[in-house]
PADOTOR-895125 format. One record per atom (N, C-alpha, C): residue number from 1; residue in one letter; chain; atom name; x, y, z. Coordinates in steps of 0.05 Angstrom, whole numbers, padded with zeros to 5 digits, always signed. Atoms other than C-alpha are relative to their C-alpha. Layout:
<rs>
NUM, A, A, CA, X, Y, Z;
...
</rs>
This chain:
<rs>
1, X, A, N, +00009, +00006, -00027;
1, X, A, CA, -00162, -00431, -00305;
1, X, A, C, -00005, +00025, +00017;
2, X, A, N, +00007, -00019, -00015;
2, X, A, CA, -00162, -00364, -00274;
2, X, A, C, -00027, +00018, +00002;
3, X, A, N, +00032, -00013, +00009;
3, X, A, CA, -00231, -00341, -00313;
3, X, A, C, -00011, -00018, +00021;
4, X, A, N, +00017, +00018, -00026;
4, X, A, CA, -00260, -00396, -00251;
4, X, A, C, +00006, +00019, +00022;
5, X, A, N, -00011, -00014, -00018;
5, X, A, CA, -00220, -00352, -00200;
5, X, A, C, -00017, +00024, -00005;
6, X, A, N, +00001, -00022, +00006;
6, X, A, CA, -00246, -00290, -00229;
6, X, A, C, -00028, +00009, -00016;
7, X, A, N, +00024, -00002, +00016;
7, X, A, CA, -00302, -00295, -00281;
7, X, A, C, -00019, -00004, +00020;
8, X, A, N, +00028, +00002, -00005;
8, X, A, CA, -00374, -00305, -00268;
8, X, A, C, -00004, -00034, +00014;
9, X, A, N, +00012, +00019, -00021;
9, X, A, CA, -00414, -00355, -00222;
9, X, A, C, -00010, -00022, -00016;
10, X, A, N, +00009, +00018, +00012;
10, X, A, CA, -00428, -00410, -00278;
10, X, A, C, +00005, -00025, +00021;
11, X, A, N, -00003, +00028, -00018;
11, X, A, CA, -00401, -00460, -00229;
11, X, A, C, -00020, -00007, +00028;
12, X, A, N, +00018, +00003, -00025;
12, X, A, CA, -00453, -00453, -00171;
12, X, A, C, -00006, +00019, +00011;
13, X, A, N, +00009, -00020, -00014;
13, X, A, CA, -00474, -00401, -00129;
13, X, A, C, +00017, +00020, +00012;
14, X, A, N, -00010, -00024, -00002;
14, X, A, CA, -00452, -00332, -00105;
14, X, A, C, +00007, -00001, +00027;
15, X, A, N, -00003, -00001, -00036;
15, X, A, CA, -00422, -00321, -00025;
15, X, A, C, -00001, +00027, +00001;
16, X, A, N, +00001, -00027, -00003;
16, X, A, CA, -00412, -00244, -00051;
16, X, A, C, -00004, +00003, -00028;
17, X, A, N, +00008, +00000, +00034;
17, X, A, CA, -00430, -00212, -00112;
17, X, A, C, +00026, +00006, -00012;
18, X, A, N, -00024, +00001, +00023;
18, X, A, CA, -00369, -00219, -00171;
18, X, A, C, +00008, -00020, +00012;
19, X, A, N, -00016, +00020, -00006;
19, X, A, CA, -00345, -00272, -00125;
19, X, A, C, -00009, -00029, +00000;
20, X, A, N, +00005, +00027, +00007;
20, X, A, CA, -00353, -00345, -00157;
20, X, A, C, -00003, -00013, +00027;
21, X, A, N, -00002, +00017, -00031;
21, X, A, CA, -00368, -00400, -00090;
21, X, A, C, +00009, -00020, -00020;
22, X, A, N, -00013, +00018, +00013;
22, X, A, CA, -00324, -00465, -00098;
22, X, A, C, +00031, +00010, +00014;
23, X, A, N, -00023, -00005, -00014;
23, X, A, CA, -00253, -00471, -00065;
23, X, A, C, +00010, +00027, -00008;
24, X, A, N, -00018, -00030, +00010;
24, X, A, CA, -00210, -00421, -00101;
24, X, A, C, -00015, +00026, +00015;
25, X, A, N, +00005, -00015, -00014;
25, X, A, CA, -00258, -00373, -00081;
25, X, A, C, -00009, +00008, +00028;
26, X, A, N, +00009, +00001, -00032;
26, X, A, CA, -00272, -00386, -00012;
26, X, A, C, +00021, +00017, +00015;
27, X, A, N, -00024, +00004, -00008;
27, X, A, CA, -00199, -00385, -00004;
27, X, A, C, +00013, +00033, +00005;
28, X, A, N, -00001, -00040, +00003;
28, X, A, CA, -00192, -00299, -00031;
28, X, A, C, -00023, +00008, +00009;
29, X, A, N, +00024, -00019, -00004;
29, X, A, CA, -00264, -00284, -00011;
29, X, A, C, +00004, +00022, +00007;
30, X, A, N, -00002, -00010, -00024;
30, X, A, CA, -00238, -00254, +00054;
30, X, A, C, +00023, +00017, -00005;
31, X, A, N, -00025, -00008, +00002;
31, X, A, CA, -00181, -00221, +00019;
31, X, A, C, -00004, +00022, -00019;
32, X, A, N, +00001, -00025, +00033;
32, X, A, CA, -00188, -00196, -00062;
32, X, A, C, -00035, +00008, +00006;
33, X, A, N, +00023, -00002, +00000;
33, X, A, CA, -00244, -00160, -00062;
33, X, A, C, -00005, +00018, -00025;
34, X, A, N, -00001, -00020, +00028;
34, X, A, CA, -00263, -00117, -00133;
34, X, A, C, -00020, +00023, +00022;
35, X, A, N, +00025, -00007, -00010;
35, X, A, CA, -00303, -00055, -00092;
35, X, A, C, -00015, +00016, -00017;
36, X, A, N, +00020, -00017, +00017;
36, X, A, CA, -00338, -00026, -00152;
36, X, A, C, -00008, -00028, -00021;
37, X, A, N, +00019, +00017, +00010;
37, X, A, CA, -00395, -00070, -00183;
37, X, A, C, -00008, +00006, -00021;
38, X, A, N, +00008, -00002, +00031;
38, X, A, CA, -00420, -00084, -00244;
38, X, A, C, -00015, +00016, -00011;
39, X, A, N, +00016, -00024, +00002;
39, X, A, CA, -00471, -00031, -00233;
39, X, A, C, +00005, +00036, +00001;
40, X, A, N, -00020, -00017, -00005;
40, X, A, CA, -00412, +00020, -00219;
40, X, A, C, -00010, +00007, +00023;
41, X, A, N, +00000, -00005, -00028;
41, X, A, CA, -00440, +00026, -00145;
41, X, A, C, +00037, -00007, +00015;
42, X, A, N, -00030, +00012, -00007;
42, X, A, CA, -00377, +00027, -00103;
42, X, A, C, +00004, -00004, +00039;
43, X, A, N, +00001, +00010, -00033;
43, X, A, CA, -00370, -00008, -00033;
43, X, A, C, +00029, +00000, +00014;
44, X, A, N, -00018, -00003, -00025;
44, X, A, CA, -00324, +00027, +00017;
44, X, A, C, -00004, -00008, +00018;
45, X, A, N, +00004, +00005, -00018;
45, X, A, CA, -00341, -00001, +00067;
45, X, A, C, +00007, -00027, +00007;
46, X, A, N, -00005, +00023, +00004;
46, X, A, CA, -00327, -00077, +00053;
46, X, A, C, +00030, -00001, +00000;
47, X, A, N, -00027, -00006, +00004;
47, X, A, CA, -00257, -00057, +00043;
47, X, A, C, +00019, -00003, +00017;
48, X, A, N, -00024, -00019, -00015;
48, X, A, CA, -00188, -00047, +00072;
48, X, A, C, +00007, +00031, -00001;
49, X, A, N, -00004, -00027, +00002;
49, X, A, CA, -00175, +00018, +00090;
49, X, A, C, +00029, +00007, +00009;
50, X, A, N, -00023, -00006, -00012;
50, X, A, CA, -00103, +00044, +00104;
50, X, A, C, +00004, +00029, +00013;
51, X, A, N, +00005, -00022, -00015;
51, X, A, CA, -00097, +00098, +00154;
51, X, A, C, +00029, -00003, +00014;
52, X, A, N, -00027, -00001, -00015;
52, X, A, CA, -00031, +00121, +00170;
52, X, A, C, -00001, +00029, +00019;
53, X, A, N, +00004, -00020, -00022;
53, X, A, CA, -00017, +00167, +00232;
53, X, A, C, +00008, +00027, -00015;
54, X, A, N, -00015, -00025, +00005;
54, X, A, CA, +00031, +00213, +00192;
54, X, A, C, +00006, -00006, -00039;
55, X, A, N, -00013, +00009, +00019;
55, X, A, CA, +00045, +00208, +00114;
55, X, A, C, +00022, +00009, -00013;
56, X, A, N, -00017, -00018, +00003;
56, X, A, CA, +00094, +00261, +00106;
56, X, A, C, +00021, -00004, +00020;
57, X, A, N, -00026, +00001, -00017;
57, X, A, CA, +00169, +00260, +00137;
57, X, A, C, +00013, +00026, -00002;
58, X, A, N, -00020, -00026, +00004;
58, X, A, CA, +00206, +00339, +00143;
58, X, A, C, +00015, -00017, +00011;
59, X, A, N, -00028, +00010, -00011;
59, X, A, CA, +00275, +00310, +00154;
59, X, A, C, +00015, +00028, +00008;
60, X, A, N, -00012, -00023, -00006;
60, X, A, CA, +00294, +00382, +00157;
60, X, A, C, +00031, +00001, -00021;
61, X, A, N, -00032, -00001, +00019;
61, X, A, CA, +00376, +00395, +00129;
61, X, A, C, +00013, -00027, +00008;
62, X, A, N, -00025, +00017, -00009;
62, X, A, CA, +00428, +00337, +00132;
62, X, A, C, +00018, +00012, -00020;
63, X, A, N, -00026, +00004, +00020;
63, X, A, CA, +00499, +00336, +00102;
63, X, A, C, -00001, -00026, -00023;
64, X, A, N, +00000, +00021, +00010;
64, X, A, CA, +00500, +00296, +00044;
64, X, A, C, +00019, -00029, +00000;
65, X, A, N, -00017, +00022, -00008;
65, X, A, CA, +00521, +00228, +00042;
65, X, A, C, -00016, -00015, +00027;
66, X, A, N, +00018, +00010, -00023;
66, X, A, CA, +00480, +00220, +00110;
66, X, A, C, -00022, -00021, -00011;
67, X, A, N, +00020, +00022, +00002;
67, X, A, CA, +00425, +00159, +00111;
67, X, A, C, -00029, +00015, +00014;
68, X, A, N, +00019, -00012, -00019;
68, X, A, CA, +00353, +00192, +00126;
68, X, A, C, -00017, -00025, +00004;
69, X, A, N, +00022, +00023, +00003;
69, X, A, CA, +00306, +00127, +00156;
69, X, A, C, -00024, +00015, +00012;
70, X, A, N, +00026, -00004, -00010;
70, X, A, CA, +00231, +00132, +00173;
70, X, A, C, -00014, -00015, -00001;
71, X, A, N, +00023, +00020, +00005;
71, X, A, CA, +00178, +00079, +00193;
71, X, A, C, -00016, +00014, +00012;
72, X, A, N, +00038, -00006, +00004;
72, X, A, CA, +00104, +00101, +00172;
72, X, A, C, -00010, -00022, +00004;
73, X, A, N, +00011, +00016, -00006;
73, X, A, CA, +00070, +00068, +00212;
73, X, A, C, -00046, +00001, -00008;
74, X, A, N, +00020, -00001, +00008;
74, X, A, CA, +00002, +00051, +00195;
74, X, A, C, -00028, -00019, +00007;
75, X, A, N, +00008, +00022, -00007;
75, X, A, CA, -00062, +00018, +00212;
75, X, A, C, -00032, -00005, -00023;
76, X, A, N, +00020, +00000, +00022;
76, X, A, CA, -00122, -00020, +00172;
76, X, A, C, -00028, +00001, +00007;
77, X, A, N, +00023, -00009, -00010;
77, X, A, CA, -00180, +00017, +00184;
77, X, A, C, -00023, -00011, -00015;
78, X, A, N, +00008, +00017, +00019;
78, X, A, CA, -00220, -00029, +00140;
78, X, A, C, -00011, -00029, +00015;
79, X, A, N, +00019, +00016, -00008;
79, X, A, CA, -00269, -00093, +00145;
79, X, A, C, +00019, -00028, -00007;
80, X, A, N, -00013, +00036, +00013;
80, X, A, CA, -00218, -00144, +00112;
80, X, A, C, +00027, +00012, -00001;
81, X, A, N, -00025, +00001, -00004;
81, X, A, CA, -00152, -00158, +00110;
81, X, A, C, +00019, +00022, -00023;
82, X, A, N, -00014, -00017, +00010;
82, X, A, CA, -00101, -00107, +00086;
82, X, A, C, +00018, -00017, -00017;
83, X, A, N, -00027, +00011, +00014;
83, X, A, CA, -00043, -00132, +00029;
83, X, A, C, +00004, +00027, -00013;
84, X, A, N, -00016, -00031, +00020;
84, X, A, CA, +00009, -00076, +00003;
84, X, A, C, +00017, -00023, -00022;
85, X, A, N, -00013, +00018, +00013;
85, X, A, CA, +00027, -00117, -00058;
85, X, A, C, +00033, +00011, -00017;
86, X, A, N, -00021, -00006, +00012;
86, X, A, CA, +00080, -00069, -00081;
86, X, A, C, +00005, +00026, +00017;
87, X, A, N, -00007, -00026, -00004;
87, X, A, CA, +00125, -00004, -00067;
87, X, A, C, +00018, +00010, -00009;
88, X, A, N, -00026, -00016, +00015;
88, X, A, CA, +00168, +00041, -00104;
88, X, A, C, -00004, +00025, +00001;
89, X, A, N, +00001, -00033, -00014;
89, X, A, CA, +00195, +00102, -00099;
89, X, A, C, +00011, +00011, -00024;
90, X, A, N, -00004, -00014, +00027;
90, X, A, CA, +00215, +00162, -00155;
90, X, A, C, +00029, -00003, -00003;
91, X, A, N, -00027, +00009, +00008;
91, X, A, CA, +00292, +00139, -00152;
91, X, A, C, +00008, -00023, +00016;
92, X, A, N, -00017, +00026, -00009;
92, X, A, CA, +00339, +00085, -00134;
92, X, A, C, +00012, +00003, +00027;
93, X, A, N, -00013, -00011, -00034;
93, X, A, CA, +00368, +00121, -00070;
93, X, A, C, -00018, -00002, +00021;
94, X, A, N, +00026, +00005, -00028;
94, X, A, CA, +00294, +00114, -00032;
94, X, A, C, -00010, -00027, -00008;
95, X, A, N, +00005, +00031, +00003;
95, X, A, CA, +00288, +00039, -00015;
95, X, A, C, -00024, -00002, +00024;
96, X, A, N, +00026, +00011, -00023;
96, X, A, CA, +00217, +00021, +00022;
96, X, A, C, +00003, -00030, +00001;
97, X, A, N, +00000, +00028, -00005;
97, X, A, CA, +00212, -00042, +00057;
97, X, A, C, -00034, +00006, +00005;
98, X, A, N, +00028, -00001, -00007;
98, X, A, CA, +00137, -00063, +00073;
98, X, A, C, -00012, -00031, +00003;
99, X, A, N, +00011, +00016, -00013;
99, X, A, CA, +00094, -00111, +00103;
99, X, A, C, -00005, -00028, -00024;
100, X, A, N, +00006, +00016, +00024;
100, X, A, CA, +00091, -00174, +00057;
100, X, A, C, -00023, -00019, +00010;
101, X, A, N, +00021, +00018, +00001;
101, X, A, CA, +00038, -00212, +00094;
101, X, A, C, -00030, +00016, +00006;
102, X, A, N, +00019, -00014, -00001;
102, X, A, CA, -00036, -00196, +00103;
102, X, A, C, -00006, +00018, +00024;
103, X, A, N, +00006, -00017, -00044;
103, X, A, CA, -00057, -00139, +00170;
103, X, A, C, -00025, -00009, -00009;
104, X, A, N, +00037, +00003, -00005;
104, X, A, CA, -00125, -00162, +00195;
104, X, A, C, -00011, +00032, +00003;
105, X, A, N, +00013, -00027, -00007;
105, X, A, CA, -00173, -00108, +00204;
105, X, A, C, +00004, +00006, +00033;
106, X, A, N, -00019, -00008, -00021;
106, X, A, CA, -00146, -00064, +00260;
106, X, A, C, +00014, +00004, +00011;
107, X, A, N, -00029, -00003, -00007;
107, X, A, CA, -00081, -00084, +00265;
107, X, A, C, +00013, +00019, -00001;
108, X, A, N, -00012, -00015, +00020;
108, X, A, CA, -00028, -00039, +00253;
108, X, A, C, +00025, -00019, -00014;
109, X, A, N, -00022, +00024, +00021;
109, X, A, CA, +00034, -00051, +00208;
109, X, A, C, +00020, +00032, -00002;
110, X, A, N, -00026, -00025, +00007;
110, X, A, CA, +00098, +00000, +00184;
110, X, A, C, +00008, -00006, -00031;
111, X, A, N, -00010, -00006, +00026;
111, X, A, CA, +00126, +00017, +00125;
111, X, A, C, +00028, +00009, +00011;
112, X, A, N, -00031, -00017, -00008;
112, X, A, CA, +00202, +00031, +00134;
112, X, A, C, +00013, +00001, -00031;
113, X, A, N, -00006, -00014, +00023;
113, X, A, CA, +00236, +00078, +00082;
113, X, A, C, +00035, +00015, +00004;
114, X, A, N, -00039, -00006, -00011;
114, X, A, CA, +00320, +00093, +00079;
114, X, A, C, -00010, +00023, -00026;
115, X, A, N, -00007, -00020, +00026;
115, X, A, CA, +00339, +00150, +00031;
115, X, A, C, +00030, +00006, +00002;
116, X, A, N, -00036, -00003, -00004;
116, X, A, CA, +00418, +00152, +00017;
116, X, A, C, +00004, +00027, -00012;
117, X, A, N, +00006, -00024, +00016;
117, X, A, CA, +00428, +00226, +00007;
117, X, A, C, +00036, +00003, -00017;
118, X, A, N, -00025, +00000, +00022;
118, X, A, CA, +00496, +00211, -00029;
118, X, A, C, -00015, +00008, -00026;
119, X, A, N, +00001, -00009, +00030;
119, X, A, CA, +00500, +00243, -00096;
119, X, A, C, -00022, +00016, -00001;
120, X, A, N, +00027, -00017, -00003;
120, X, A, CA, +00435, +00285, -00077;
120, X, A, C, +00004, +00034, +00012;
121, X, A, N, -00001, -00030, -00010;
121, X, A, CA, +00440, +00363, -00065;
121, X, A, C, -00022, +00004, -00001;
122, X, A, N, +00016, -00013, +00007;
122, X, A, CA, +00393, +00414, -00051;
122, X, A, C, -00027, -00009, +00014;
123, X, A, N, +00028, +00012, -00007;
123, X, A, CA, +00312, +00414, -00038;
123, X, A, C, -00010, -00033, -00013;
124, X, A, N, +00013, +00037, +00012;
124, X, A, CA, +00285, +00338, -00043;
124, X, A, C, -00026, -00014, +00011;
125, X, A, N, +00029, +00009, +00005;
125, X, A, CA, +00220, +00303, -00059;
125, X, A, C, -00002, -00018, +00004;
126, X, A, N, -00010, +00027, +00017;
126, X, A, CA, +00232, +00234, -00047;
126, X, A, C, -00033, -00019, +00004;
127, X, A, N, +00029, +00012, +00005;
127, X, A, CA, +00152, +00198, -00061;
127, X, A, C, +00001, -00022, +00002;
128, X, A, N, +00008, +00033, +00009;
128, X, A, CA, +00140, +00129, -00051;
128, X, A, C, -00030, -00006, +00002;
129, X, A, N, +00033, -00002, +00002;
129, X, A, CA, +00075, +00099, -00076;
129, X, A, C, -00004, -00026, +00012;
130, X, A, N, +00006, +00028, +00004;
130, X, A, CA, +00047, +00033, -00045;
130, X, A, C, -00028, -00004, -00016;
131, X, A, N, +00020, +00018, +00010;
131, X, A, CA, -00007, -00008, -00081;
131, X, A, C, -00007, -00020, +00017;
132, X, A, N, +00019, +00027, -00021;
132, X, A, CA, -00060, -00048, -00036;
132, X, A, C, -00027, -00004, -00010;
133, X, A, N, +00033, +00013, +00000;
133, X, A, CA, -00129, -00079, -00040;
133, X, A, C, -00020, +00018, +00010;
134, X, A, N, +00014, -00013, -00016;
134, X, A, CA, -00151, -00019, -00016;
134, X, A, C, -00017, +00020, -00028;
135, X, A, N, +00013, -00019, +00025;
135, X, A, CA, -00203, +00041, -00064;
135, X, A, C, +00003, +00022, +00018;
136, X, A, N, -00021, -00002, +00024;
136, X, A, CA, -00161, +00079, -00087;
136, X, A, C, +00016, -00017, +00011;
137, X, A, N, -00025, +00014, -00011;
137, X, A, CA, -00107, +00029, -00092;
137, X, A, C, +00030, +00003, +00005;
138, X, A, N, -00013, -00010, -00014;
138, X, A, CA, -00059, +00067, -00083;
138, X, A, C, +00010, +00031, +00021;
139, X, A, N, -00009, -00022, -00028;
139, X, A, CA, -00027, +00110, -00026;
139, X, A, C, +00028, +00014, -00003;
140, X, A, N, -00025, -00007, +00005;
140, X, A, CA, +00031, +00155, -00027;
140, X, A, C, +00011, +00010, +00028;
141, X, A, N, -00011, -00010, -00023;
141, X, A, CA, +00084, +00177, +00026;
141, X, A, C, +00020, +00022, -00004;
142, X, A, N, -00021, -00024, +00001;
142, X, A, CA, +00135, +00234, +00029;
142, X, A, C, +00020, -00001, +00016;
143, X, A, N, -00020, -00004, -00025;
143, X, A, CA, +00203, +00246, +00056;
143, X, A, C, +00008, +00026, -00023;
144, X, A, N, +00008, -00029, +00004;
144, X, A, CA, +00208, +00318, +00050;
144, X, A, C, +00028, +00022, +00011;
145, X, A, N, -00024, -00007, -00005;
145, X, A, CA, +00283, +00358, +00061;
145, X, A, C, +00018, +00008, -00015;
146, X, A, N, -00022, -00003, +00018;
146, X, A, CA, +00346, +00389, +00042;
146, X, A, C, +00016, -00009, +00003;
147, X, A, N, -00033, +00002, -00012;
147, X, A, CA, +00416, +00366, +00035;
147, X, A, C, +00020, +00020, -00010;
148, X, A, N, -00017, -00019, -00001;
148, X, A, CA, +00468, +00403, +00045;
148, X, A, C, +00029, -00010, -00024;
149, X, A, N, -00022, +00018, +00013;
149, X, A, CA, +00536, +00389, -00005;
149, X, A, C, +00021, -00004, +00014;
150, X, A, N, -00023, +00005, -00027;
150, X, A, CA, +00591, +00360, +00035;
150, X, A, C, +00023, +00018, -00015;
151, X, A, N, -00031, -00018, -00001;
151, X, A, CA, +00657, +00404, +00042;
151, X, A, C, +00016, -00014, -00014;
</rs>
């Protein structure tokens, strides 16, 4: 069933090109969008775009053990609706939360990011990547700092 969702227009006519017409697709038109075509042309412009004010965080030094938070806030500079369908970060100590429903175009939206600097010394990298509907699909963020070792 999903080759209907997804495949080719055998069922009736086109509303966008790759996109079948017929419920299912009526329903994602305005949402999934593939933006590189069968011709490998590629349409930025049809897109979500994610435009964040800042993507980098210097936390500067803490003592370890301290909690560093930060919401990246962000907005969707894009023609259709934004979805961040995922986010993870390069360890278990940096937990991102993130927007689970769609931003219209324009909105904004946040990303909020903890980092537990227990068990962490020294200079730290900590990367989280999201994945959206956006080309490229994904985006990365930074929290950027040292900790200090507690006494």
């Amino acid at each position: 069933m999903l080759a209907g969702v997804i495949g080719s227009s055998c069922r009736g006519g086109v509303d966008e090109p790759g996109v079948p017409s017929g419920s299912a697709a009526v329903a994602t038109t305005g949402i999934v969008r593939v933006p590189i075509s069968g011709d490998g042309s590629l349409d930025t412009v049809g897109i979500p775009r994610i435009s964040f004010g800042e993507s980098r965080y210097e936390f500067g030094a803490v003592d370890e053990g301290m909690v560093v938070t930060r919401r990246f806030t962000f907005r969707n500079a894009g023609k259709r609706p934004l979805i961040i369908t995922h986010a993870s970060s390069t360890c278990g100590c940096t937990v991102p939360a993130w927007p689970r429903e769609p931003i219209p175009p324009g909105d904004t939206a946040s990303v909020g990011v903890r980092f537990d600097t227990r068990g962490k010394t020294g200079p730290q990298l900590k990367v989280i990547t999201l994945t959206a509907n956006t080309y490229p699909n994904t985006t990365q963020l930074q929290l950027v700092g040292t900790v200090d070792a507690a006494e």
